[in-house]
C-alpha positions as CSV (number, residue, x, y, z in Angstrom):
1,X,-48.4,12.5,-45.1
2,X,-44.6,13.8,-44.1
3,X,-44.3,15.5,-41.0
4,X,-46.2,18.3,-40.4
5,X,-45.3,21.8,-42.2
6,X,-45.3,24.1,-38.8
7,X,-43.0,21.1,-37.0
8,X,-40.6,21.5,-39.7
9,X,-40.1,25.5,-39.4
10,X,-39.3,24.8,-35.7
11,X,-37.4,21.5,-36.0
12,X,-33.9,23.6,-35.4
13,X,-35.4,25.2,-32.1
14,X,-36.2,22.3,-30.8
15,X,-33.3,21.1,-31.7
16,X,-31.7,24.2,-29.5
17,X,-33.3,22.8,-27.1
18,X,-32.4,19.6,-27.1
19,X,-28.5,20.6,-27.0
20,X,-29.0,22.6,-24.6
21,X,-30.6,20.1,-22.4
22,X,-27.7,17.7,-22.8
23,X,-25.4,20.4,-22.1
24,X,-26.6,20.1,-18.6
25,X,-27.5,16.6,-17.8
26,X,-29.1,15.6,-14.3
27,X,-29.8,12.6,-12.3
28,X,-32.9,11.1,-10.8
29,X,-35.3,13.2,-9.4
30,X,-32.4,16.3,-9.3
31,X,-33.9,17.6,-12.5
32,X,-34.6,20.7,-11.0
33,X,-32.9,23.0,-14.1
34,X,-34.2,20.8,-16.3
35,X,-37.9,21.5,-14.8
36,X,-37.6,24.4,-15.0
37,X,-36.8,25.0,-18.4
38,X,-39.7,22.8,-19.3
39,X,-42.2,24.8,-17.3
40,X,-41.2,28.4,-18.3
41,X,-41.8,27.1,-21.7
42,X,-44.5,25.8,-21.3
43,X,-45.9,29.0,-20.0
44,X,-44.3,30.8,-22.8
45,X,-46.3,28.4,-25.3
46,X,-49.4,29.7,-23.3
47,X,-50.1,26.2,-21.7
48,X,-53.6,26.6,-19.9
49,X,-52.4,25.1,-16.9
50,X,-48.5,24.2,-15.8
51,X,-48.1,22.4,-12.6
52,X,-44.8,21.7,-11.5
53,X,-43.7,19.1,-8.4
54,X,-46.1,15.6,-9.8
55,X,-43.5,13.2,-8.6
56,X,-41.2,15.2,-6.8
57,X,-39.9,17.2,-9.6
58,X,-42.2,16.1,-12.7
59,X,-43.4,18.9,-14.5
60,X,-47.4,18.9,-16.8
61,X,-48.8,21.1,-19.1
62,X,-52.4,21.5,-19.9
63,X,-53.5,22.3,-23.2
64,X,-57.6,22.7,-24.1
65,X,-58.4,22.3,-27.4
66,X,-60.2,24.7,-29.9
67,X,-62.9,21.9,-31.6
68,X,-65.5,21.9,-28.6
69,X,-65.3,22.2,-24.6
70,X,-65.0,18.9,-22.3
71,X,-64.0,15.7,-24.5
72,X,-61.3,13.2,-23.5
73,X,-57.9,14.1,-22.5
74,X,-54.3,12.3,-23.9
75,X,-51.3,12.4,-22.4
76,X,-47.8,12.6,-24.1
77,X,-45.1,11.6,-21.6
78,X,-41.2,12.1,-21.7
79,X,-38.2,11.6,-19.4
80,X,-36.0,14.1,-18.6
81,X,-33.2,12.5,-16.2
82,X,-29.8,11.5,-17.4
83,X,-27.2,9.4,-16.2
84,X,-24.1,8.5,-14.4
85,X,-21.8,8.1,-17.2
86,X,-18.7,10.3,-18.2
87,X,-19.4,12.0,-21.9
88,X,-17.4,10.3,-24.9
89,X,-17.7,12.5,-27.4
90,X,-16.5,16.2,-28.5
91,X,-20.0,17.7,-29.7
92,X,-19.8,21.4,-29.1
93,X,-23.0,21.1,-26.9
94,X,-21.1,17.6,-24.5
95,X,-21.9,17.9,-21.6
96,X,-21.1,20.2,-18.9
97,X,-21.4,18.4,-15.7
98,X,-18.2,16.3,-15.0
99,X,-19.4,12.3,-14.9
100,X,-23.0,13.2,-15.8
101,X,-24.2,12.6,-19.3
102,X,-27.4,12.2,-21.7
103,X,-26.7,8.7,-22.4
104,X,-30.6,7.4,-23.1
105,X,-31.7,10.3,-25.1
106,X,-33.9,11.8,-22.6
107,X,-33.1,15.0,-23.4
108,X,-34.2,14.4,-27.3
109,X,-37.6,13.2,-25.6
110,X,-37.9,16.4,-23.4
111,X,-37.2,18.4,-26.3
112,X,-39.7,16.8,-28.9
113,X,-42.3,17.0,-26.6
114,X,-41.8,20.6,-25.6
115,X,-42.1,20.8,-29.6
116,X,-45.4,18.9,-29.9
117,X,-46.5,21.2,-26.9
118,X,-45.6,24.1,-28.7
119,X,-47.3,23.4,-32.1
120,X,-50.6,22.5,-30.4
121,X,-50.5,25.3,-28.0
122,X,-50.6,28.0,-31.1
123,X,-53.1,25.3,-33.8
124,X,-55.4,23.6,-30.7
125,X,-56.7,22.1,-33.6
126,X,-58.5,19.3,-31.6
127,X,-61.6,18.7,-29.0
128,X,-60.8,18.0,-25.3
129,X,-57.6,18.0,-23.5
130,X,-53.8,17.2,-24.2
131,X,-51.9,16.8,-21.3
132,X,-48.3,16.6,-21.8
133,X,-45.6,15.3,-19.5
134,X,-42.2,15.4,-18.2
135,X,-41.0,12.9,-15.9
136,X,-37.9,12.9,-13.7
137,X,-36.0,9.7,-12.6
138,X,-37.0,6.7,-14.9
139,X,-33.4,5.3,-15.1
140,X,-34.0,3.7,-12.0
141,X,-35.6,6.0,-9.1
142,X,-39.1,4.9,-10.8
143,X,-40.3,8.7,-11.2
144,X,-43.2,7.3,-13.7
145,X,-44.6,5.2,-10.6
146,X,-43.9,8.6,-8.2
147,X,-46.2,10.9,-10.8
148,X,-48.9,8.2,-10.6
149,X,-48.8,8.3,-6.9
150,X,-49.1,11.8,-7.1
151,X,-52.6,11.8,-8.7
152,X,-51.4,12.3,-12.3
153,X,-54.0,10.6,-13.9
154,X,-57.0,11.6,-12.0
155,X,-55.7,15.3,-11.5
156,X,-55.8,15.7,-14.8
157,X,-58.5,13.4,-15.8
158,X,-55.9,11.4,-18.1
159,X,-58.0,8.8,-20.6
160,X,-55.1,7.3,-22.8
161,X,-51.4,7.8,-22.6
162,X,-48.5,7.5,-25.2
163,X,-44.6,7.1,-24.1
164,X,-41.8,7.1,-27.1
165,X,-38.0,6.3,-26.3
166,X,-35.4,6.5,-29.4
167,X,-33.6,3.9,-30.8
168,X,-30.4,3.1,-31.7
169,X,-29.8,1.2,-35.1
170,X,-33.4,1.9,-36.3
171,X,-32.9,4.3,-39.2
172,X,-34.3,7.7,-38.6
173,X,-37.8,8.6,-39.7
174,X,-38.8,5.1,-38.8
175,X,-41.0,3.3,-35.8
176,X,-41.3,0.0,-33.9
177,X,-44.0,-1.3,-31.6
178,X,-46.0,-3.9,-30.9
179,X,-49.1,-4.8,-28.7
180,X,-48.6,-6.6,-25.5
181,X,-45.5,-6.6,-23.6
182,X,-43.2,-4.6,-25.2
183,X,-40.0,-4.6,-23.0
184,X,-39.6,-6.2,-19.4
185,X,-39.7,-6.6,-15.9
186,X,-36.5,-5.7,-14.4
187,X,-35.9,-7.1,-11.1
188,X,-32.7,-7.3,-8.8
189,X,-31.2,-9.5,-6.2
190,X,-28.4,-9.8,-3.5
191,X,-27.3,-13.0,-2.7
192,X,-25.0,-13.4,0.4
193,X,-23.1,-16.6,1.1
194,X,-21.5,-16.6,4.6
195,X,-19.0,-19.4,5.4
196,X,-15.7,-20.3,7.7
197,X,-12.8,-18.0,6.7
198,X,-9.0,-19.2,7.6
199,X,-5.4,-19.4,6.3
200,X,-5.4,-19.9,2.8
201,X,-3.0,-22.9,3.3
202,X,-5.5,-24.4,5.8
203,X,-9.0,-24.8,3.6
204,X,-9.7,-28.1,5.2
205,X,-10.3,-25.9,8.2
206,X,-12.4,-23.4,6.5
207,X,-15.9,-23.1,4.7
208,X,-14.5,-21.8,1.5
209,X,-17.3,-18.7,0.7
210,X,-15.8,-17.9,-3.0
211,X,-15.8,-21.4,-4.0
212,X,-19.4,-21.7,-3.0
213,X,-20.8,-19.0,-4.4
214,X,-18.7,-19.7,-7.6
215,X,-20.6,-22.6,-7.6
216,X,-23.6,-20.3,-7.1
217,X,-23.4,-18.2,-9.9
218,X,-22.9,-21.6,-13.0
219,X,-25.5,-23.2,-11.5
220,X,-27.9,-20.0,-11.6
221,X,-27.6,-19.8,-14.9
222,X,-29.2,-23.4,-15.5
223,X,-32.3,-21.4,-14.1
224,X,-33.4,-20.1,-17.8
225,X,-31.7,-22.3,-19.5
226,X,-33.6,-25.9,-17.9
227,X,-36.5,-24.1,-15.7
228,X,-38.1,-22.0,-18.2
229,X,-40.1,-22.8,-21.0
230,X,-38.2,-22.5,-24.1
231,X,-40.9,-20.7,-25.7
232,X,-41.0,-18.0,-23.0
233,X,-38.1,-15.1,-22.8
234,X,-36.4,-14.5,-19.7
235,X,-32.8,-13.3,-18.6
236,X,-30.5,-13.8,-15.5
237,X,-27.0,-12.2,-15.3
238,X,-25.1,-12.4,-11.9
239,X,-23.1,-9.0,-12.3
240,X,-21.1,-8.3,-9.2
241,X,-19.0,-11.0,-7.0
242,X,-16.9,-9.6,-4.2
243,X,-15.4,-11.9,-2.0
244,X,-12.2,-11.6,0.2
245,X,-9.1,-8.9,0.2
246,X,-5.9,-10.5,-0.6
247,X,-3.9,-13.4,-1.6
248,X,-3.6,-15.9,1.6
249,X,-7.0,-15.6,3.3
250,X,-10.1,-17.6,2.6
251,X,-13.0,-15.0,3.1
252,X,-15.6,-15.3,5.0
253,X,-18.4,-13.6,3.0
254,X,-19.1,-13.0,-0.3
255,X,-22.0,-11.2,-1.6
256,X,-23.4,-12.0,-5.8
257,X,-25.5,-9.1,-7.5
258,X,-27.5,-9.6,-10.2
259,X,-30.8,-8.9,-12.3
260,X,-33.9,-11.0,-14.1
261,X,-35.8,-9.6,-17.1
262,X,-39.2,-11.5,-17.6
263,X,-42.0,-10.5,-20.2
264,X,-44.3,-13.1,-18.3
265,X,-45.5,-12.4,-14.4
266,X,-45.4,-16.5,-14.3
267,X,-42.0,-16.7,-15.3
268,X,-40.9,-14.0,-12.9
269,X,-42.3,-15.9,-10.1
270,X,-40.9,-19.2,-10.9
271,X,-37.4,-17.6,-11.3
272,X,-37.4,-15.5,-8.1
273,X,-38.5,-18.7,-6.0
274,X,-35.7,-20.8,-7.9
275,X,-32.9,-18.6,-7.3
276,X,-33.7,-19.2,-3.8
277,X,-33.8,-22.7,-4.1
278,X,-30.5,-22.9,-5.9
279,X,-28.8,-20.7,-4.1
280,X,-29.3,-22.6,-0.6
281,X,-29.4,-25.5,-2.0
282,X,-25.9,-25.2,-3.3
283,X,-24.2,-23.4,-0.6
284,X,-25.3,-26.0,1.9
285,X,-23.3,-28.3,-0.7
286,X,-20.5,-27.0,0.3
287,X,-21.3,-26.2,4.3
288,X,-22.1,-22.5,3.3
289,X,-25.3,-20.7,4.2
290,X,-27.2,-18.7,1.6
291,X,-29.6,-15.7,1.9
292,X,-31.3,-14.0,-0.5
293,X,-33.1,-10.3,-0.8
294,X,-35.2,-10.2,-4.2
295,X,-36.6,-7.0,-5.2
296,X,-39.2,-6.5,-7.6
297,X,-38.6,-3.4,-10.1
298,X,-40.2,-2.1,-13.1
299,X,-43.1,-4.4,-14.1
300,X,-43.4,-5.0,-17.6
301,X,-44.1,-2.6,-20.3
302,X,-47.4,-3.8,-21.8
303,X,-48.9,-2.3,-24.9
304,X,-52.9,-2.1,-25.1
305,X,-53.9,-3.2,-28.3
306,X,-56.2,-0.8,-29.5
307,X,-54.0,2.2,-28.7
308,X,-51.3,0.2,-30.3
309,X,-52.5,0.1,-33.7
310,X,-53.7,3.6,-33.3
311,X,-50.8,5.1,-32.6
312,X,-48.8,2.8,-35.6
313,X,-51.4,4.3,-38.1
314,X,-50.1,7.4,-36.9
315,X,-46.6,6.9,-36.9
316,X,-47.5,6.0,-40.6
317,X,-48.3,8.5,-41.3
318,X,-45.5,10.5,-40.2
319,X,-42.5,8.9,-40.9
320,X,-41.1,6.5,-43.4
321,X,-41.9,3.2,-42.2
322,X,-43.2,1.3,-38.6
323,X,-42.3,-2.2,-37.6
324,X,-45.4,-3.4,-36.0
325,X,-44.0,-6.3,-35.4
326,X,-40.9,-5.2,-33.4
327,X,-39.6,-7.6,-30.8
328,X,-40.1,-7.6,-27.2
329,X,-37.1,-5.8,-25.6
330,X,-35.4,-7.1,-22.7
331,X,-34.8,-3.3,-20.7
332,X,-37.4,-1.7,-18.8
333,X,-39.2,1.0,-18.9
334,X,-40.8,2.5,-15.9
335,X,-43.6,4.4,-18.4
336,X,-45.0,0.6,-17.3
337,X,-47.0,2.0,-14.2
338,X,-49.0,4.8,-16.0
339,X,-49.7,2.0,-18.9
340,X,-51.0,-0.4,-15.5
341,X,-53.5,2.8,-14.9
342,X,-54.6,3.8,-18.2
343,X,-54.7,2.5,-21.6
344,X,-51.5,3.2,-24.1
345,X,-48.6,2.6,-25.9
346,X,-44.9,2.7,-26.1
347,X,-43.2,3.3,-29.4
348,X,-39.1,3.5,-31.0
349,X,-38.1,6.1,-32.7
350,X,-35.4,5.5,-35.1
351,X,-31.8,7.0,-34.0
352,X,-30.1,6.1,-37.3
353,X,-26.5,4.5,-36.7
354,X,-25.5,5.8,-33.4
355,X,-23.9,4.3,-30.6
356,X,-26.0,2.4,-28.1
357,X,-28.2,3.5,-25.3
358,X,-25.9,3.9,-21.9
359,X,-22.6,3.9,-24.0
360,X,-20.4,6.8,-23.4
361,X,-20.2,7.7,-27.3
362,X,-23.9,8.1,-27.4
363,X,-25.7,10.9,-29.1
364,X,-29.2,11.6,-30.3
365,X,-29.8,12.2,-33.7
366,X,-31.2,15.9,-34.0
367,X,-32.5,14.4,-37.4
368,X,-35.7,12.3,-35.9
369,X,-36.6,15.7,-34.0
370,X,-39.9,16.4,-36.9
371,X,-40.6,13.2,-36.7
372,X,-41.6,12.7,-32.9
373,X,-42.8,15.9,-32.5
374,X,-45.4,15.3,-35.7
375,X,-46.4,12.1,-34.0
376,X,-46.9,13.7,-30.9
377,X,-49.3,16.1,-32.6
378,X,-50.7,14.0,-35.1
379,X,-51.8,11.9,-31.9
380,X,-53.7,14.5,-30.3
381,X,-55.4,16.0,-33.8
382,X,-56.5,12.5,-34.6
383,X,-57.2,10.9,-31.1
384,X,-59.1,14.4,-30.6
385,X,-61.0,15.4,-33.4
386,X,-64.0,17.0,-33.2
C-alpha cells in the first residue's frame, strides 16, 4: 500500500513543524525549546503519558492502544539536536541561530515522529503500548546512552525499538537496511609526541617533534591497510596535527587527533593496541616519546535480524522501494546503546538529491515526510495488532 490516507492530510503540518524546528536549531543536550515543543504536542495529541527530562532533556510519549489492555510496547525513537555548522542556504525557514544549523536532518526526524505520534494518538488502532521518543545530543554528547541510563527501557517497559535517520542520495520514498551491523564504532584518539625543541638552524641539537610525528601519522595508516584483514572494514584518519608557532624554532610538542571506524569489536581492539605500538615505536625512532589516550565512543550500530526484516516488510509497504541489502555505513549512530538493550532496527530514509549530511548546503526534503511518518505507524498497527 502507499502511505497511509490520514498521514497524507497532515503531511504539510508536519511539514510546519519541521521548518519550524530548523528555524531554531540547538546543540547537545541544550534542546530545551526543542523539548518543549515536542512535549506540548504531545499533550495536545492526548498522549496518555508525557515525561519530559529522560536523559537530561529527552522527552517520551506514551500512547495505549484501543485493540485490548496490556500487550507489548514499541518504541519509535528520533533525535532532535543540531549542529555547529553555519547555514548555507537561503530557505525562508534557515536558521535563526548564528553558527547553529540542522545539518543531519534531526529536525525532519523530530517532526515525522511527532506525526506518527499524532495519527496513532486519534486511530489507536493497535493492542499494547507505543512509546515514542525524542532524544537530545546524539551528534556526539551520546544522549541515546544518557536515556538508557535514565531507565528508558524499563520505565516504560520497552520490548522492541526502531531508529530511522535520512539519507542523502537515496531517492525519496525509498529505504535501506540491513541486519547486523549497520554503521560503526566511532572511536577517538590523542596522540602526543614530546621531544627536544631548539634553534631551527641547530636540529642536530634538537629531538625534532614534527618530523616524528609526521612520521607517525604515514606509518598509521599502514595500520588498516597491512594489519587488518582485507575482508573486514575499518577506517583510521589522523585529522588534526599542531606542532610549533613560527618559522625558526623546532617545537617541542606536537599533539595528532584522529578517529577509527570498525564494524567488528575484534578489529577495534587490534587497531587501538596497534596505534599504540606504532606510535611509540616510531617516535623512539627518532629519540621522541609517544603517549597515547584512546577513547572508546559509539559502539556499533547492530541490526537484530528479526526486527530487521520486519520493519523492511513494512517499509514495503510504504514507500517505493527498500534496499535490504544496503551497505554497512562507516558513521555512528548512538541509537547503538538502546539496540545493545533491546531488540531493533535502524533504517535510511531516502533524501532525494540533496547535499550531504554535516555540509552547510544541507536540507531535508519535506517530500519523504508521509513516508516516515506511515512507517512509523504502520510499525505499531502491524507490530501491535490485536
Amino acid at each position: 500500500m502507499p502511505v497511509i490516507n490520514r498521514v497524507a492530510d497532515i503531511a504539510d503540518e508536519v511539514t510546519s513543524w519541521r521548518r519550524d524546528i530548523h528555524a531554531h536549531p540547538e546543540l547537545l543536550f541544550d534542546v530545551h525549546r526543542t523539548a518543549g515543543v515536542v512535549a506540548d504536542r504531545l499533550r495536545a495529541f492526548g498522549c496518555d503519558e508525557v515525561v519530559t527530562g529522560i536523559g537530561k532533556t529527552g522527552v517520551v510519549g506514551v500512547i495505549r492502544g484501543r485493540r485490548g489492555e496490556g500487550g507489548r510496547t514499541v518504541g519509535l525513537r528520533a533525535d532532535m539536536d543540531a549542529l555547529p555548522i553555519v547555514e548555507a542556504t537561503d530557505k525562508p525557514y534557515r536558521s535563526t541561530v548564528p553558527g547553529l544549523m540542522h545539518a543531519c536532518g534531526h529536525a525532519g526526524h523530530t517532526a515525522m515522529l511527532l506525526g506518527a505520534a499524532k495519527y496513532l494518538a486519534e486511530t489507536r488502532n493497535f493492542a499494547g503500548n507505543a512509546v515514542v521518543i525524542f532524544q537530545p545530543a546524539e551528534e556526539g554528547g551520546g544522549g541515546g546512552d544518557a536515556m538508557v541510563k535514565d531507565g528508558l527501557m524499563t520505565r516504560f517497559g520497552v520490548d522492541e525499538v526502531y531508529g530511522m535517520h535520512n539519507w542523502p542520495g537515496m531517492p525519496v520514498g525509498h529505504f535501506g537496511i540491513r541486519p547486523g551491523p549497520v554503521m560503526a564504532a566511532a572511536d577517538r584518539f590523542t596522540i602526543t609526541v614530546e621531544g627536544k625543541g631548539g634553534h631551527a638552524a641547530h636540529p642536530h641539537q634538537c629531538v625534532d617533534t614534527l618530523l616524528a610525528a609526521a612520521q607517525i601519522v604515514v606509518a598509521l595508516q599502514q595500520v588498516v591497510a597491512r594489519n587488518v584483514d582485507p575482508l573486514k572494514s575499518a577506517v583510521l584518519s589522523t585529522c588534526s596535527f599542531k606542532s610549533g608557532e613560527t618559522f625558526n624554532v623546532i617545537p617541542q610538542t606536537a599533539t595528532l587527533l584522529g578517529t577509527v571506524r570498525t564494524l567488528d569489536p575484534a578489529v577495534q581492539d587490534h587497531i587501538e593496541a596497534r596505534i599504540t605500538e606504532v606510535a611509540t615505536g616510531v617516535a623512539q625512532a627518532y629519540g621522541a616519546v609517544a603517549t597515547v589516550d584512546y577513547a572508546r565512543g559509539y559502539p556499533v550500530t547492530a541490526n537484530h535480524p528479526d526486527q530487521t526484516e520486519f520493519m523492511a516488510d513494512v517499509a514495503r509497504q510504504v514507500g517505493a522501494g527498500v534496499n535490504a541489502e544496503l551497505p554497512p555505513q562507516m558513521g555512528s549512530e548512538d541509537f547503538s546503546y538502546m539496540l545493545l538493550e533491546r531488540p531493533g532496527a535502524y533504517i535510511f530514509i531516502g533524501n532525494g538529491d540533496s547535499a550531504l549530511c554535516h555540509h552547510p548546503a544541507y536540507d531535508f526534503d519535506d517530500g519523504a515526510i508521509p513516508f516516515g511518518v506511515s512507517l512509523w505507524a504502520k510499525i505499531v498497527e502491524e507490530r501491535l495488532g490485536a
